[in-house]
C-alpha positions as CSV (number, residue, x, y, z in Angstrom):
1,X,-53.0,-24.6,-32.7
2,X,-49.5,-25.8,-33.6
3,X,-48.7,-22.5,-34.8
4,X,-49.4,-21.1,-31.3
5,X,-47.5,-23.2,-29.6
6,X,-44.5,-22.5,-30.7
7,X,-45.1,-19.2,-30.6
8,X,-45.4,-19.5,-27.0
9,X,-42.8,-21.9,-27.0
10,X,-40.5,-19.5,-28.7
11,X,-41.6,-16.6,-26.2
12,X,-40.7,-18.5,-23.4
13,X,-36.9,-19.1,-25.0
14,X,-36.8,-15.3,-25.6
15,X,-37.8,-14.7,-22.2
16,X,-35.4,-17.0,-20.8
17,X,-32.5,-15.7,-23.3
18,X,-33.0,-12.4,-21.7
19,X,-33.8,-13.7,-18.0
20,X,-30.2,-15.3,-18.2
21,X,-28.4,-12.2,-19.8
22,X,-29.8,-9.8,-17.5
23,X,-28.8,-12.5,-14.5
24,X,-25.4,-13.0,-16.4
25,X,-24.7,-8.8,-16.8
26,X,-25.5,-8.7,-12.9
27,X,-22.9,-11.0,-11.9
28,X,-20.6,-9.5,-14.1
29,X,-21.2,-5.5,-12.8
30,X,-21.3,-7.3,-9.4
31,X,-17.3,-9.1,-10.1
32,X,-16.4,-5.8,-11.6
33,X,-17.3,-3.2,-8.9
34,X,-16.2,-5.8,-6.2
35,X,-12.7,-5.8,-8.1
36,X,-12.8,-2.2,-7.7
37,X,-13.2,-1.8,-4.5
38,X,-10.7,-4.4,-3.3
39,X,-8.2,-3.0,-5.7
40,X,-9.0,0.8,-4.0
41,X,-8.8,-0.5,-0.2
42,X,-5.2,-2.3,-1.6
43,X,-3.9,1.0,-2.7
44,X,-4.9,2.8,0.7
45,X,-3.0,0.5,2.4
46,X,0.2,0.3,0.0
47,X,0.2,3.9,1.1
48,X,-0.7,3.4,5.0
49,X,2.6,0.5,4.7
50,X,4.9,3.3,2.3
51,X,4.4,5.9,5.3
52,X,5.4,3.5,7.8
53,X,8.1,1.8,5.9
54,X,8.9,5.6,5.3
55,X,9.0,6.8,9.0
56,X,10.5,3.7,10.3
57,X,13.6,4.5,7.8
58,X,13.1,8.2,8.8
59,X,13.6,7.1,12.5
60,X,17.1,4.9,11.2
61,X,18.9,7.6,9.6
62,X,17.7,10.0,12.5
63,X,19.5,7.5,14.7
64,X,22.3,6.9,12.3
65,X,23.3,10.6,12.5
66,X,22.8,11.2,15.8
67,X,25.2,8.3,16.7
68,X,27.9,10.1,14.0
69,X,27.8,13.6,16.0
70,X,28.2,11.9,19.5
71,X,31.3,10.5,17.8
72,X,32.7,13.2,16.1
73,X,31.8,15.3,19.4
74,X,33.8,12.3,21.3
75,X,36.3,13.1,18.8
76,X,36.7,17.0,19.4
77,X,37.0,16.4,22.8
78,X,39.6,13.7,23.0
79,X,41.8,15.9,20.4
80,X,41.3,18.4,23.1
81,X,42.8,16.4,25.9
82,X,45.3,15.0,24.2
83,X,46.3,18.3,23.0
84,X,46.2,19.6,26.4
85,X,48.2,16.8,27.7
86,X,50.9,17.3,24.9
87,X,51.2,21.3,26.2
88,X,51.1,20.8,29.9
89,X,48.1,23.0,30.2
90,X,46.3,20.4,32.6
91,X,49.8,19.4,34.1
């Protein structure tokens, strides 16, 4: 009678033991695949922010240049009348 108590006894730890691994490798595949998809919907938008950061510089240097031919255009053309002036064309 004792005997078969702790067998049952010792059936009911086994069962347990694997109740709380099977419980404890869930929460673990559970941590895991929600760490990989937070980590995947992080790099999609790193890469949404490096396009942006990458078009708003775009737009910058598009700017910056334009604002340099105006100038040297500016230039040209003040060369041009001064250079007039100097030969009496427009006098």
């Amino acid at each position: 009678m004792r005997l078969l108590r702790l067998q049952r006894a010792f059936r009911l730890q086994v069962a347990a033991a694997v109740l709380i691994s099977l419980l404890l490798t869930a929460y673990v595949s559970f941590l895991l695949i929600s760490n990989y998809n937070s980590n995947k919907a992080l790099q999609k938008n790193l890469i949404i922010q490096f396009q942006q950061e990458c078009e708003r510089r775009m737009i910058v240097i598009q700017n910056f240049f334009s604002d340099r031919k105006e100038d040297v255009l500016n230039l040209a053309l003040s060369r041009e009348v001064m250079y007039s002036l100097r030969t009496g064309i427009w006098a």
